[in-house]
N, C-alpha and C positions, 0 to 999 in steps of 0.2 A: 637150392632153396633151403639148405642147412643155416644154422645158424642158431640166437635165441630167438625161442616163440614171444610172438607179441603180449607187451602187457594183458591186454583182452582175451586171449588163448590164457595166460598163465592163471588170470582170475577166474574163467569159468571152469577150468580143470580144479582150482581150491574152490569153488562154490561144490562143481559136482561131488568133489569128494568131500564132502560136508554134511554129516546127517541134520537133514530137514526135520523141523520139530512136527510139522504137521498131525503124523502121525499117533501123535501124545491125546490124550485124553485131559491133559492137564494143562493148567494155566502156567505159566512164567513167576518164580515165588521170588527170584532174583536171578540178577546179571552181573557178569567180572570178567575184568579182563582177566589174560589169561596167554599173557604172552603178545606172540602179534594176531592172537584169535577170543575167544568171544564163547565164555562156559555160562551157561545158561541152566539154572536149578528149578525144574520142574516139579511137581507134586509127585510125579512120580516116576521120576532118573533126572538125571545130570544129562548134558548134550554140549558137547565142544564143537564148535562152529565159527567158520570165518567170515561169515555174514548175519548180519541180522535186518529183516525188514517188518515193521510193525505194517501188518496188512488188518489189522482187528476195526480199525477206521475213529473216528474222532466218536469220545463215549462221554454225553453232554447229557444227565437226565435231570433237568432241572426241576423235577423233584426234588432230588438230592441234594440238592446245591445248601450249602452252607452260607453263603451270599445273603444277608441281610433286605437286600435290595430286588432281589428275586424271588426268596421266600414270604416277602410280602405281598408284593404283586399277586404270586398266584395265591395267599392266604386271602387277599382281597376282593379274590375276583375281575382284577383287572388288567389279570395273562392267565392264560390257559397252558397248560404242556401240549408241545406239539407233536406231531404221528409220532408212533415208539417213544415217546417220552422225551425226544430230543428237541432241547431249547424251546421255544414259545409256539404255539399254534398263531401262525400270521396268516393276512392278508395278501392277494399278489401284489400291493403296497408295501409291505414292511410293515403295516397299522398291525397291532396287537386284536387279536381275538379277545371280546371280554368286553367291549366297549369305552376304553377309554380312549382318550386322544393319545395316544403313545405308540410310538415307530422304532420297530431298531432294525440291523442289517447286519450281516457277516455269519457268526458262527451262532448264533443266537435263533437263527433262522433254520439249521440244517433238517429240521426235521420237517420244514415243507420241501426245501429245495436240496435237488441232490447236489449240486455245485457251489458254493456260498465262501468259505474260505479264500479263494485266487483273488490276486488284485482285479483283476478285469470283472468280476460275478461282482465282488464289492463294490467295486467304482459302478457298476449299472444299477447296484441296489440301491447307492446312494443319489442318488440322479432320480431312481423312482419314488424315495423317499423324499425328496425337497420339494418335488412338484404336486406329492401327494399332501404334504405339511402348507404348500403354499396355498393349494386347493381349500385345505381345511379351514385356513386363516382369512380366506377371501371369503366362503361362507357365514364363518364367525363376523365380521365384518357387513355385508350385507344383511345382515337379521338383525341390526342394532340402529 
């Protein structure tokens, strides 16, 4: 059973031997390669490493947003920021909180839903999205 160890064996022996940033107190000020590994400049050390995985999660405060088109909305009252400040406060439609006629889905969304980004959460969002805008249109429609 000698031989070379499997690619997978040789990766998780260069992960193990990898200082994990975890333990930092500090954010990530930049990143460089650094050969066939991966130096990583903290607030407070440096950390050479052969992996990097961003576990921090998708950071959307659309407060913040520079977006034209989003800082109006919520200037106007017709989107709210949603839980934690991420993307819009919605409906289980996709309808924007605030009351206007307006639907969005995807990443715009995560901060009601935890799952929103994957094609299969999108593809269902968009599905409850057309029936909830069709819904709308057939109201608008009947009151005339």
């Amino acid at each position: 059973m000698g031989g070379a160890p499997a690619p997978h064996a040789r990766r998780h022996r260069q992960r193990a031997g990898a200082h994990a940033p975890g333990g930092h107190g500090a954010g990530i000020t930049d990143v460089r390669p650094s050969g066939d590994r991966v130096e990583l400049r903290l607030g407070d050390g440096n950390v050479l490493t052969g992996t990097v995985i961003n576990c921090a999660g998708a950071r959307y405060d659309a407060r913040r947003s520079a977006d034209p088109l989003i800082t109006d909305l919520l200037a106007s009252g017709a989107a709210a920021p949603g839980p934690l400040g991420l993307g819009f406060d919605t409906g289980p439609d996709g309808r924007l909180c605030g009351g206007s006629p307006l639907w969005t889905l995807g990443a715009l969304r995560r901060g009601n839903l935890s799952e929103t980004t994957a094609f299969p959460e999108v593809r269902g969002q968009a599905s409850t999205v057309a029936k909830s805008v069709l819904t709308s249109l057939e109201e608008l429609t009947c009151q005339r």
